[in-house]
VEXKOL-484327 format. One record per residue (C-alpha): residue number from 0; residue in three letters; x, y, z. Coordinates in nm, 3 decimals, always signed. Layout:
<recs>
rec pos = NUM, code = ala, X = X, Y = Y, Z = Z;
...
</recs>
This chain:
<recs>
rec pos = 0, code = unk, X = +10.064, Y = +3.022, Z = +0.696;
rec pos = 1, code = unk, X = +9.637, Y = +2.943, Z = +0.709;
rec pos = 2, code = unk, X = +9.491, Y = +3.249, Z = +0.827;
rec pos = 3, code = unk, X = +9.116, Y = +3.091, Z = +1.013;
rec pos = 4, code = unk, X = +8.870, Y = +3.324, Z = +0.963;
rec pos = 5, code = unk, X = +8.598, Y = +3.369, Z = +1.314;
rec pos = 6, code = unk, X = +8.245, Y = +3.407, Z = +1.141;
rec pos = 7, code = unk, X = +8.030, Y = +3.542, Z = +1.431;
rec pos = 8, code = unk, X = +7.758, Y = +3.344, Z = +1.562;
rec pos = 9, code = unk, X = +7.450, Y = +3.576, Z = +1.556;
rec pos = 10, code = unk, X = +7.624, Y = +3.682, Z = +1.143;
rec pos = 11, code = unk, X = +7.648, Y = +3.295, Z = +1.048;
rec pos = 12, code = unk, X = +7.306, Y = +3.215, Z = +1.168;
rec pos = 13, code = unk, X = +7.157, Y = +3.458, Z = +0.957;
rec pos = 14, code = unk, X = +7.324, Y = +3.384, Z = +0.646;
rec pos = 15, code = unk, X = +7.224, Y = +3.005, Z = +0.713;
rec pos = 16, code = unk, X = +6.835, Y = +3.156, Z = +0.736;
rec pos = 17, code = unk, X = +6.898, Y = +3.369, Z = +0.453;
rec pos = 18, code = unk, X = +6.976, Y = +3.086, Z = +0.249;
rec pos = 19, code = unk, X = +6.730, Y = +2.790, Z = +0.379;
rec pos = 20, code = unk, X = +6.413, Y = +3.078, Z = +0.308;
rec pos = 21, code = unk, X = +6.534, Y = +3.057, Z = -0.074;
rec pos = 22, code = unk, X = +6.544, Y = +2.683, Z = -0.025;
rec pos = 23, code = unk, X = +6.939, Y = +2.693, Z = -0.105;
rec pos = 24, code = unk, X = +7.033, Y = +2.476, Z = +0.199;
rec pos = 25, code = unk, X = +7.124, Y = +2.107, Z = +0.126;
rec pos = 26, code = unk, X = +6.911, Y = +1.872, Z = +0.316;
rec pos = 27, code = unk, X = +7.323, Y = +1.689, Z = +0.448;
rec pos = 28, code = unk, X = +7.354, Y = +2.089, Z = +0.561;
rec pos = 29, code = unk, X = +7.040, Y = +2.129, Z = +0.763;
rec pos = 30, code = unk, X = +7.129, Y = +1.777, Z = +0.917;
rec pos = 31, code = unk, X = +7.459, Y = +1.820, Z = +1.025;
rec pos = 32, code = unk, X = +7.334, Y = +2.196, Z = +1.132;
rec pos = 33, code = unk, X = +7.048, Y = +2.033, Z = +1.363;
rec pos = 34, code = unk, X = +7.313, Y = +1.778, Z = +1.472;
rec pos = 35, code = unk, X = +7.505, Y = +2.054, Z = +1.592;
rec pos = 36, code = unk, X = +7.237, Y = +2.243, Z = +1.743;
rec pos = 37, code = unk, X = +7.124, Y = +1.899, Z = +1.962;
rec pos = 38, code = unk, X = +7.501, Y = +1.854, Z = +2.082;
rec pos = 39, code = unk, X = +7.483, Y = +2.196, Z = +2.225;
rec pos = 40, code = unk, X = +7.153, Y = +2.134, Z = +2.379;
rec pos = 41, code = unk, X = +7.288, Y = +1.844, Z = +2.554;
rec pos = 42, code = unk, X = +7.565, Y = +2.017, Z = +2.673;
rec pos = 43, code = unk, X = +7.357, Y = +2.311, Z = +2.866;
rec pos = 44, code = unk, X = +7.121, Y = +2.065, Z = +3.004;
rec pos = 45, code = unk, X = +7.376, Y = +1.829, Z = +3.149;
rec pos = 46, code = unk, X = +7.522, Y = +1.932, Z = +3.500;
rec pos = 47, code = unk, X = +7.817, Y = +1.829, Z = +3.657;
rec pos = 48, code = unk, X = +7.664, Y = +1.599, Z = +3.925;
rec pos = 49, code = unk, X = +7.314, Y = +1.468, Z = +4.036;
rec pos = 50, code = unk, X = +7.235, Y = +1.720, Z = +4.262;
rec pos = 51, code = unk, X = +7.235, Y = +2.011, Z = +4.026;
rec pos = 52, code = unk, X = +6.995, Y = +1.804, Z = +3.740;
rec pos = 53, code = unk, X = +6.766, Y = +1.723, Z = +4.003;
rec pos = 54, code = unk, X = +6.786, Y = +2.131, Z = +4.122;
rec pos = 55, code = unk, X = +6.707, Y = +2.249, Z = +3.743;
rec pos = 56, code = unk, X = +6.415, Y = +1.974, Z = +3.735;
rec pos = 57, code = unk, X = +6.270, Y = +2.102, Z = +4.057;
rec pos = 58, code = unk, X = +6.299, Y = +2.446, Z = +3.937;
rec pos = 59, code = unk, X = +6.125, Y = +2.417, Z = +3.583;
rec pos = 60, code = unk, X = +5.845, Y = +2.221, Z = +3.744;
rec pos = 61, code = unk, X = +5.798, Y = +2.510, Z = +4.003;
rec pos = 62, code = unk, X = +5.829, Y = +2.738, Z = +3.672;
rec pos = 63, code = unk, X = +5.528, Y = +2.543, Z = +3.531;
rec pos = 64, code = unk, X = +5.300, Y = +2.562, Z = +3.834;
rec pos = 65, code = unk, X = +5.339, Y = +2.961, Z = +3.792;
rec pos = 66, code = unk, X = +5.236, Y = +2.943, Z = +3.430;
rec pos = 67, code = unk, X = +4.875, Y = +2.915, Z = +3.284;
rec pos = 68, code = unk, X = +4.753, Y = +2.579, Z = +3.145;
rec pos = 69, code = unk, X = +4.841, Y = +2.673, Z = +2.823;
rec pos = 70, code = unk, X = +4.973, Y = +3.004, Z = +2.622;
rec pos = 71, code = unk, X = +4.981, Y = +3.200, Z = +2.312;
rec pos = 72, code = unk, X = +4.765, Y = +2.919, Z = +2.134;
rec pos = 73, code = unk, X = +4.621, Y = +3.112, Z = +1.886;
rec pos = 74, code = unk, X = +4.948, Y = +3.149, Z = +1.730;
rec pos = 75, code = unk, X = +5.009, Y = +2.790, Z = +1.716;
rec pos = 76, code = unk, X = +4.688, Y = +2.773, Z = +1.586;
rec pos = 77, code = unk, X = +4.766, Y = +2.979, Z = +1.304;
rec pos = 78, code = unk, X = +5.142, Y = +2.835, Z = +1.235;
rec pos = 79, code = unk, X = +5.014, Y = +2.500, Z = +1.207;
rec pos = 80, code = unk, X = +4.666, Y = +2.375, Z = +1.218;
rec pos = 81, code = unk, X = +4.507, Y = +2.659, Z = +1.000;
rec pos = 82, code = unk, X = +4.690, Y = +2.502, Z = +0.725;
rec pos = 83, code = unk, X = +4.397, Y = +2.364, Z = +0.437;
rec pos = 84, code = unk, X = +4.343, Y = +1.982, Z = +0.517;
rec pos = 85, code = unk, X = +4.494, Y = +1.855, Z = +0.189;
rec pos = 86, code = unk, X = +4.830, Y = +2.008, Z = +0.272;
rec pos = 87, code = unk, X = +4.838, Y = +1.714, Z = +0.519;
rec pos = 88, code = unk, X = +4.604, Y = +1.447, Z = +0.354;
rec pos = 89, code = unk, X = +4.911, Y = +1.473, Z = +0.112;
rec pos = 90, code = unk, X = +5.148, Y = +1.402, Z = +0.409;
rec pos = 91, code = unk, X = +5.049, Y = +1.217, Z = +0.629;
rec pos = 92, code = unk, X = +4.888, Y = +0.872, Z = +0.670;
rec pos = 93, code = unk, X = +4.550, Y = +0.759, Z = +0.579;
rec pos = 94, code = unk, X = +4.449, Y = +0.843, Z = +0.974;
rec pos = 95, code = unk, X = +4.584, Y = +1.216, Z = +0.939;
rec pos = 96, code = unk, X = +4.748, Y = +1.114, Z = +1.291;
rec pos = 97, code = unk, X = +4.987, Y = +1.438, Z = +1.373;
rec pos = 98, code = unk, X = +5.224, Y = +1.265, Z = +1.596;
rec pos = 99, code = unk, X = +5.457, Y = +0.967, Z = +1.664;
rec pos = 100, code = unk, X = +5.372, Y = +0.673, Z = +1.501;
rec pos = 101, code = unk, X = +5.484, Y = +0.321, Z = +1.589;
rec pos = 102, code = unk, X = +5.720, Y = +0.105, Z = +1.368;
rec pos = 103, code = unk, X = +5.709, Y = -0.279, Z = +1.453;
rec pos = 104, code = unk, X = +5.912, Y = -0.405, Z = +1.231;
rec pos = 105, code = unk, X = +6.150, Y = -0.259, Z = +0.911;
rec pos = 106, code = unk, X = +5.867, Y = -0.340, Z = +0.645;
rec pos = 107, code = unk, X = +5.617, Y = -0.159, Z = +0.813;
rec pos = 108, code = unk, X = +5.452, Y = +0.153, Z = +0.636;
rec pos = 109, code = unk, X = +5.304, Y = +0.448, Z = +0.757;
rec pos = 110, code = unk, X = +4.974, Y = +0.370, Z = +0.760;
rec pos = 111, code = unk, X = +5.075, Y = +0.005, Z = +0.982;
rec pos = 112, code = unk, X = +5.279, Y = +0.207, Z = +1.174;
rec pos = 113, code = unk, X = +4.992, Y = +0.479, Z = +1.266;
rec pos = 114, code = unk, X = +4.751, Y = +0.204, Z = +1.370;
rec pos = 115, code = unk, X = +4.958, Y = +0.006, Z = +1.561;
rec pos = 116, code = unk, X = +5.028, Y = +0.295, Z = +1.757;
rec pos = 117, code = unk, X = +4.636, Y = +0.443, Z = +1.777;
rec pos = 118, code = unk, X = +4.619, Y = +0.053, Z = +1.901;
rec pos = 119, code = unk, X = +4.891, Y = +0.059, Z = +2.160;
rec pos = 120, code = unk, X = +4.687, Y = +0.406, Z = +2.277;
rec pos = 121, code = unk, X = +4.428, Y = +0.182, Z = +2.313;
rec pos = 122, code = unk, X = +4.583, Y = -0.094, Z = +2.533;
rec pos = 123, code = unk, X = +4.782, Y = +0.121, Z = +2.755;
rec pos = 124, code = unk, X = +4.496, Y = +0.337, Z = +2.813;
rec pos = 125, code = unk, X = +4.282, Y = +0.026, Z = +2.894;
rec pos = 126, code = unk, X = +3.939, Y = +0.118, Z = +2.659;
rec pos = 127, code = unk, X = +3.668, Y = -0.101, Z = +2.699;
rec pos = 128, code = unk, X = +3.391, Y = -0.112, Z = +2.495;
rec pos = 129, code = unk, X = +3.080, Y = +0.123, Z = +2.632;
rec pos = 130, code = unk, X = +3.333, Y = +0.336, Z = +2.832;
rec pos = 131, code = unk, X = +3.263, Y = +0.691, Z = +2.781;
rec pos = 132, code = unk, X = +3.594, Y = +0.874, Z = +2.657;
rec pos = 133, code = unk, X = +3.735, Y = +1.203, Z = +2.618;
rec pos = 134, code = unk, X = +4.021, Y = +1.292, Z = +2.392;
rec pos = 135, code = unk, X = +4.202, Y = +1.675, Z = +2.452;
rec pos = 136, code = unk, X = +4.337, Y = +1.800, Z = +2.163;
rec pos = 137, code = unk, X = +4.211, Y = +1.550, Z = +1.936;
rec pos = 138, code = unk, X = +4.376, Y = +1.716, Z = +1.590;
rec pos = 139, code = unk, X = +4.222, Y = +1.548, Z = +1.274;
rec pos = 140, code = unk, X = +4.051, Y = +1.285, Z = +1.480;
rec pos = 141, code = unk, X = +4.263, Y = +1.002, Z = +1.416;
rec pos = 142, code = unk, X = +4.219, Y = +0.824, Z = +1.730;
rec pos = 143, code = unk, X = +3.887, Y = +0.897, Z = +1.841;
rec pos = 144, code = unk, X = +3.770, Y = +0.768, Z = +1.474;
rec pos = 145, code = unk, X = +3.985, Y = +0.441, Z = +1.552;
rec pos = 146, code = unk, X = +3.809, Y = +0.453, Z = +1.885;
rec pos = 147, code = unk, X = +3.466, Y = +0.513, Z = +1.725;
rec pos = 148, code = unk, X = +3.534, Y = +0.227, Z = +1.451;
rec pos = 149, code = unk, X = +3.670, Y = -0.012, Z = +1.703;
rec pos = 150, code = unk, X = +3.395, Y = +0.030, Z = +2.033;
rec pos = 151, code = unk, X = +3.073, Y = +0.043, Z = +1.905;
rec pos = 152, code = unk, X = +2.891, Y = +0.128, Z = +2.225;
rec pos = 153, code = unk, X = +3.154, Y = +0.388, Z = +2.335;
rec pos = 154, code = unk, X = +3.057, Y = +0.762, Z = +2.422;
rec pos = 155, code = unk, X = +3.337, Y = +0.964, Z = +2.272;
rec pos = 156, code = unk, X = +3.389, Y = +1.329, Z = +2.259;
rec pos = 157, code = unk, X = +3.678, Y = +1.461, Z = +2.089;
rec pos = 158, code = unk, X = +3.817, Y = +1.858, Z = +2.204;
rec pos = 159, code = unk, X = +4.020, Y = +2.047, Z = +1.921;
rec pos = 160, code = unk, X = +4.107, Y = +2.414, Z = +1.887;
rec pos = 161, code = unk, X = +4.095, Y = +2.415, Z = +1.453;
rec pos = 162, code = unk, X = +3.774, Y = +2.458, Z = +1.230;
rec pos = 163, code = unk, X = +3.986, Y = +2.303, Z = +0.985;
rec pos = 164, code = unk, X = +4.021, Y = +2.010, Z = +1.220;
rec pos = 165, code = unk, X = +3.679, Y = +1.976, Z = +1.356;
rec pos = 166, code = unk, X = +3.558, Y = +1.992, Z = +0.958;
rec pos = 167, code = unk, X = +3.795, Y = +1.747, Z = +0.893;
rec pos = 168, code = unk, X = +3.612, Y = +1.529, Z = +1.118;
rec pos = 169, code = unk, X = +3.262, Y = +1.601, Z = +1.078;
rec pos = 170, code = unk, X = +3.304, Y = +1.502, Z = +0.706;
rec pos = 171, code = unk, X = +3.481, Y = +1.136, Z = +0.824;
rec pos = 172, code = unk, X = +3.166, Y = +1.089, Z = +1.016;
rec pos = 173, code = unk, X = +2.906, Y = +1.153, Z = +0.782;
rec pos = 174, code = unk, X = +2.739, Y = +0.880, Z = +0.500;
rec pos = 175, code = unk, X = +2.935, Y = +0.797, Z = +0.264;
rec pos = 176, code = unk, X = +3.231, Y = +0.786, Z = +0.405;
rec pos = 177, code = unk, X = +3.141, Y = +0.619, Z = +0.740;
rec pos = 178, code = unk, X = +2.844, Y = +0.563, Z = +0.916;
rec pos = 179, code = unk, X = +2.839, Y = +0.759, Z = +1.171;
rec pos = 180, code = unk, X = +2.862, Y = +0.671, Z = +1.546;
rec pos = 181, code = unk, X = +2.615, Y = +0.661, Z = +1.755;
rec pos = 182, code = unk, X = +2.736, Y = +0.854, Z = +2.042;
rec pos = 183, code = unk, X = +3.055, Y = +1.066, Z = +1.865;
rec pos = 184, code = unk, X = +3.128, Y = +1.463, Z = +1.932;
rec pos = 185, code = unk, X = +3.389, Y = +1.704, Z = +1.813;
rec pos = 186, code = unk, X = +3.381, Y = +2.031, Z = +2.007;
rec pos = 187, code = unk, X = +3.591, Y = +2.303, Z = +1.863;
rec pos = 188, code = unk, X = +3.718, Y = +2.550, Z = +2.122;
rec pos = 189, code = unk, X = +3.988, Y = +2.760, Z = +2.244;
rec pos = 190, code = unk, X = +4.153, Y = +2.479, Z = +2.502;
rec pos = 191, code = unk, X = +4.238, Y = +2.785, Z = +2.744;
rec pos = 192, code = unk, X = +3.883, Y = +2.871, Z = +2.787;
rec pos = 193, code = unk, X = +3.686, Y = +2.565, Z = +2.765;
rec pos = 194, code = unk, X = +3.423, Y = +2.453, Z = +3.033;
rec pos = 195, code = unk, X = +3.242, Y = +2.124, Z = +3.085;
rec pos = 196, code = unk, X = +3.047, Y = +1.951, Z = +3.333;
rec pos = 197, code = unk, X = +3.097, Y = +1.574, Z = +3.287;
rec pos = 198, code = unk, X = +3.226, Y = +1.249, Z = +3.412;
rec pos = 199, code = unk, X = +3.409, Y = +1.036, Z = +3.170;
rec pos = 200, code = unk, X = +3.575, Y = +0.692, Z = +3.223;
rec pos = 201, code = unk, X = +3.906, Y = +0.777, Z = +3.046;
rec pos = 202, code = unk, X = +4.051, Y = +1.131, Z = +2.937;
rec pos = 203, code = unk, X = +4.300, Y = +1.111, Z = +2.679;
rec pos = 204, code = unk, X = +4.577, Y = +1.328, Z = +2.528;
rec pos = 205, code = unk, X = +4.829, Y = +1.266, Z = +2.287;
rec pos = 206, code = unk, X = +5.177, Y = +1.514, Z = +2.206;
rec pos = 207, code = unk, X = +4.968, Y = +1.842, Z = +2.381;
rec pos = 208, code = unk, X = +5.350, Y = +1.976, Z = +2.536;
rec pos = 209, code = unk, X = +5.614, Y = +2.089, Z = +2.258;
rec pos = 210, code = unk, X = +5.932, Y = +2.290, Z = +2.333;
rec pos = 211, code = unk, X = +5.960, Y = +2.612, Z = +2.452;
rec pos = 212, code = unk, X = +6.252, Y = +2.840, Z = +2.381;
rec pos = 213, code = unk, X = +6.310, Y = +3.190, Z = +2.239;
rec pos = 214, code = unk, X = +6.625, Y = +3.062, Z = +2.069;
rec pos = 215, code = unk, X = +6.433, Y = +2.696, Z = +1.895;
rec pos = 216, code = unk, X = +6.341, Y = +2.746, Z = +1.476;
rec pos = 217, code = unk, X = +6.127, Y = +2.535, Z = +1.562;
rec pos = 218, code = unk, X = +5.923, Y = +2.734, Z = +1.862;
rec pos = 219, code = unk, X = +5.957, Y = +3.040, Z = +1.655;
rec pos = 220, code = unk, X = +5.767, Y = +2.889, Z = +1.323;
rec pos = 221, code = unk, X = +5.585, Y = +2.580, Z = +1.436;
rec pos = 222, code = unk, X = +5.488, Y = +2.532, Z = +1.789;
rec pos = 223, code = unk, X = +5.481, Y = +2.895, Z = +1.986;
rec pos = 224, code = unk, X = +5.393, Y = +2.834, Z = +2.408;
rec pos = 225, code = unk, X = +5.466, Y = +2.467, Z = +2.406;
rec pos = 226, code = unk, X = +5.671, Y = +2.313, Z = +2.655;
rec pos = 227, code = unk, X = +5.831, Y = +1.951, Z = +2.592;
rec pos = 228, code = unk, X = +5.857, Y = +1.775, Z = +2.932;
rec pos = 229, code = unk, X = +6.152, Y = +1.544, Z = +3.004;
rec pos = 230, code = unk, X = +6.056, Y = +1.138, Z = +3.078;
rec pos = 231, code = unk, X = +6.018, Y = +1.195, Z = +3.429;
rec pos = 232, code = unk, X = +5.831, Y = +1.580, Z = +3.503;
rec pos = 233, code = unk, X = +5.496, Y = +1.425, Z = +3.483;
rec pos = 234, code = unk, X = +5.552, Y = +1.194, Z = +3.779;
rec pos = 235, code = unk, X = +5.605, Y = +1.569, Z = +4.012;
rec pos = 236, code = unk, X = +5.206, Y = +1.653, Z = +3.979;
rec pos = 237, code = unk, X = +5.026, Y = +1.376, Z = +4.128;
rec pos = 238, code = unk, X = +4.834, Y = +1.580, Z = +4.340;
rec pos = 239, code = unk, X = +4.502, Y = +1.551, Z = +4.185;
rec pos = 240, code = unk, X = +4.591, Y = +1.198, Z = +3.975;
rec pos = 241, code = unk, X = +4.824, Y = +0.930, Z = +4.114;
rec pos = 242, code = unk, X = +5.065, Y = +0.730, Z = +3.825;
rec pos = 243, code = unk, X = +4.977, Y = +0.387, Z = +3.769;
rec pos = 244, code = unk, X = +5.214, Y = +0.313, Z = +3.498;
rec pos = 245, code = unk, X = +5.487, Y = +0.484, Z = +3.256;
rec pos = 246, code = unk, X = +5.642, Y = +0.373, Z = +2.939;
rec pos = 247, code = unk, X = +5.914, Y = +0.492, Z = +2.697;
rec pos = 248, code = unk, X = +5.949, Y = +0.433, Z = +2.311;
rec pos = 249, code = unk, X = +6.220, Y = +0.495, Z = +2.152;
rec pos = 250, code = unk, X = +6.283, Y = +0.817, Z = +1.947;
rec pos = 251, code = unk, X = +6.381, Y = +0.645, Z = +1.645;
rec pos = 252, code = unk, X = +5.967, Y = +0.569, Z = +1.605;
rec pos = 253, code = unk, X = +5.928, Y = +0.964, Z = +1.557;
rec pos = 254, code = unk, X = +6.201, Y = +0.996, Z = +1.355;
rec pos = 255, code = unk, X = +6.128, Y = +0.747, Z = +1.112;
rec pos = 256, code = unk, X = +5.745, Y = +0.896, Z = +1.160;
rec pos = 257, code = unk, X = +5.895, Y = +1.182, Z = +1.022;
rec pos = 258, code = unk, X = +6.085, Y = +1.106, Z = +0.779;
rec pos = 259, code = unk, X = +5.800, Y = +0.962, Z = +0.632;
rec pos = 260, code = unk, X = +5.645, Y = +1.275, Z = +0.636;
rec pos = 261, code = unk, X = +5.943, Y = +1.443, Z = +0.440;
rec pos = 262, code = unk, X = +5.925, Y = +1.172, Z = +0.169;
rec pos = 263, code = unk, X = +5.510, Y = +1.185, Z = +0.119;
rec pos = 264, code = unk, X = +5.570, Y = +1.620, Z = +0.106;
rec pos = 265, code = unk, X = +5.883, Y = +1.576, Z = -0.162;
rec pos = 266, code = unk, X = +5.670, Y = +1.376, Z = -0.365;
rec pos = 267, code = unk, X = +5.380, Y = +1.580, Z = -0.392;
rec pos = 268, code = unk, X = +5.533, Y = +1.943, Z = -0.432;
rec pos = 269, code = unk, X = +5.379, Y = +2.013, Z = -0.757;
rec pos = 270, code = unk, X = +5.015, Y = +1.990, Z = -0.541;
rec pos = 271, code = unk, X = +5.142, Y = +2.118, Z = -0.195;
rec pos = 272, code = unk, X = +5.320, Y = +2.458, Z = -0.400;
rec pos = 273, code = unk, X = +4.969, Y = +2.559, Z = -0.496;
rec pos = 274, code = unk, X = +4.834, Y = +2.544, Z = -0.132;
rec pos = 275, code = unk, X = +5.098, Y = +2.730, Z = -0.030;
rec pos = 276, code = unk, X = +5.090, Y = +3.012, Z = -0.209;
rec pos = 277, code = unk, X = +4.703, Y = +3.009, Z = -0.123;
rec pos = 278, code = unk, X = +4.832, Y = +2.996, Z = +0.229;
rec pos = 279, code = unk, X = +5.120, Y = +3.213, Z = +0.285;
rec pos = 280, code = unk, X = +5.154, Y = +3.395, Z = -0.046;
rec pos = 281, code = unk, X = +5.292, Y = +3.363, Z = -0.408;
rec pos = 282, code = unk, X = +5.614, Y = +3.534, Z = -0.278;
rec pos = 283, code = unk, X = +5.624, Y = +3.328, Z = +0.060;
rec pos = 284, code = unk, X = +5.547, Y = +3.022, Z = -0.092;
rec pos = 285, code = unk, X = +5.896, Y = +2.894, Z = -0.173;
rec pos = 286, code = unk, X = +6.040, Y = +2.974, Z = +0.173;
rec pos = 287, code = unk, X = +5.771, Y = +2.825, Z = +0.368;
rec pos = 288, code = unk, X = +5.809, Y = +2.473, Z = +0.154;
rec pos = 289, code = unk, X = +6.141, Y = +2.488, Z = +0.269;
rec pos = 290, code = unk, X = +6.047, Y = +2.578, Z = +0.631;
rec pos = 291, code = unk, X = +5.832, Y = +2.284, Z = +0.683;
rec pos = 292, code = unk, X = +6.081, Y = +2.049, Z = +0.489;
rec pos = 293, code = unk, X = +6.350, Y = +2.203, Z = +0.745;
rec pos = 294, code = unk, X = +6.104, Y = +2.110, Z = +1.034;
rec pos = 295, code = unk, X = +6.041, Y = +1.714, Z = +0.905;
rec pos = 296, code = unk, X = +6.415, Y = +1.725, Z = +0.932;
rec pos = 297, code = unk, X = +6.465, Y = +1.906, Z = +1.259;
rec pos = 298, code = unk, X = +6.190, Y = +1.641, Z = +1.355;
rec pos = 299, code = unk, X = +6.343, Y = +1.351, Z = +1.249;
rec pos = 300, code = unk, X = +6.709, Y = +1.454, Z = +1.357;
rec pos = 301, code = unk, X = +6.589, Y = +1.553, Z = +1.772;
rec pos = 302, code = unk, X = +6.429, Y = +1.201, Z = +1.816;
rec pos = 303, code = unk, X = +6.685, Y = +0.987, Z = +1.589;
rec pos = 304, code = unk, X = +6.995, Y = +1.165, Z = +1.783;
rec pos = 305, code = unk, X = +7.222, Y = +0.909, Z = +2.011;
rec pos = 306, code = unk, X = +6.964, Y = +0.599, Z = +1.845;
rec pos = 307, code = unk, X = +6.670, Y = +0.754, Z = +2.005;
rec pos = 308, code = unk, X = +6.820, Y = +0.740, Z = +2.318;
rec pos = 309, code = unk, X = +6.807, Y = +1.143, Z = +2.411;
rec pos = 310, code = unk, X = +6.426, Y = +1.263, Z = +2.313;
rec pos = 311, code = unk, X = +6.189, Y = +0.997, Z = +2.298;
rec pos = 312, code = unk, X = +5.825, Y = +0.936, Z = +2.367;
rec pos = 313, code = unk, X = +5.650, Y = +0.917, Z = +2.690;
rec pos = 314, code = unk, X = +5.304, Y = +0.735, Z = +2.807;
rec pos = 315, code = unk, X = +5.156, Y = +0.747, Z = +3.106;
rec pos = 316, code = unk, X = +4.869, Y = +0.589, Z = +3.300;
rec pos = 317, code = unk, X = +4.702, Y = +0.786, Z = +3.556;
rec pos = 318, code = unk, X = +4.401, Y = +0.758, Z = +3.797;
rec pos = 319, code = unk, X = +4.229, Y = +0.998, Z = +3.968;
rec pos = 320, code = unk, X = +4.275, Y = +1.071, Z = +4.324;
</recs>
């Protein structure tokens, strides 16, 4: 006779975190874990019928008129973008862009796929050159560089919240490296408390929502006070702007994004353990490699799930009222 032993949740989780901070977790573990974890997901935000989605949409955009633009972003600051450039010089493209890249075609690398989407920013966002432009939340400037590079008579000002960023950028503008443009500004602020007067012909953001949820690894240790909108929640605030167009890519774009991201980190651990223990400590070092491994995974697993089909990226075009 088996006798089937019930591990509690809460007890199971914890040895699971006990053993990924030691870096003890298989990466087929983690992956089948986060598998696991997204099946669940799916099951608490589908509703028997029509009528009850539509309710919980309705309510969560209500919830998000009641919030503030934008919360607890110094800790995000710190989790993520804090972190010494060459941590992700080493992992990510040549662009240092932070966020979903586009794959054409199965021979395409990072770096093509990284352009092709800073280029399909470009033509869905409809820049002309000598427009003046505004990017929020510009991270290492990799589009407002392309934008600088590829419009000669453009006015561009870039908005991050990171010295590290805004360094990152001065430097890529400045002889040798590049001449610099004529008309080019980084402005580093805190995004909650920032205050302009200007007109600008486009205002762009890329991936400025992330999830939100006590319960998430990854809102706990990477993106604190984001919120990650479903396809459609953008089209329920068109007071002020009106939609003119929306498109979907596939998730399978992020997840391959990311898994690029995994591969460039494994292969450059003997100069990324250095910068960690510079970062988070000699004794921290080890379990915060395996944190951001865990996160390229978790990364890679949300958008890849049911072929992309589930979480994917959203674009949208909007004019002003």
């Amino acid at each position: 006779m088996e006798a089937i032993i019930r591990v509690p949740y809460e007890a199971a989780v914890r040895t699971a975190l006990a053993a990924l901070e030691r870096n003890l977790l298989p990466d087929a573990v983690v992956r089948r874990l986060t598998r696991l974890l997204l099946a669940g997901r799916l099951r608490l935000c589908y509703l028997p019928s029509a009528d009850l989605q539509l309710a919980q949409l309705l309510r969560f955009k209500q919830s998000l008129e009641d919030m503030p633009i934008a919360v607890e972003t110094d800790k995000a600051k710190s989790q993520h973008y804090e972190l010494p450039t060459l941590f992700f010089k080493l992992v990510l493209g040549e662009n240092l862009k932070y966020s979903c890249c586009y794959f054409e075609n199965i021979t395409s690398t990072l770096e093509d796929a990284e352009n092709a989407m800073l280029e399909l920013y470009s033509e869905r966002a409809q820049l002309k050159d000598g427009q003046k432009i505004l990017d929020v939340g510009c991270g290492w400037g990799s589009f407002v560089i392309y934008i600088a590079k590829k419009y000669k008579n453009c006015s561009i000002t870039g908005i991050c919240n990171s010295s590290t960023q805004k360094t990152h950028i001065e430097e890529q503008c400045r002889p040798p490296l590049w001449v610099s443009h004529p008309a080019f500004w980084c402005l580093f602020t805190a995004i909650t408390k920032f205050e302009m007067e200007a007109s600008f012909d486009r205002v762009v953001s890329i991936e400025m929502f992330e999830d939100k949820n006590e319960d998430d690894w990854i809102t706990r240790y990477f993106f604190t006070g984001g919120t990650m909108p479903s396809a459609n929640l953008l089209l329920y605030f068109q007071d002020d702007v009106a939609v003119l167009n929306h498109w979907l890519l596939n998730g399978t774009h992020y997840a391959r994004t990311s898994e690029e991201w995994l591969k460039r980190m494994d292969s450059n651990l003997t100069s990324i353990g250095p910068i960690f223990e510079a970062t988070y400590g000699k004794d921290s070092a080890t379990k915060w490699i395996a944190y951001w491994r865990t996160f390229f995974i978790s990364v890679a697993e949300l958008f890849g799930y049911n072929n992309g089909d589930e979480w994917m990226v959203a674009l949208f075009l909007f004019k002003k009222k």
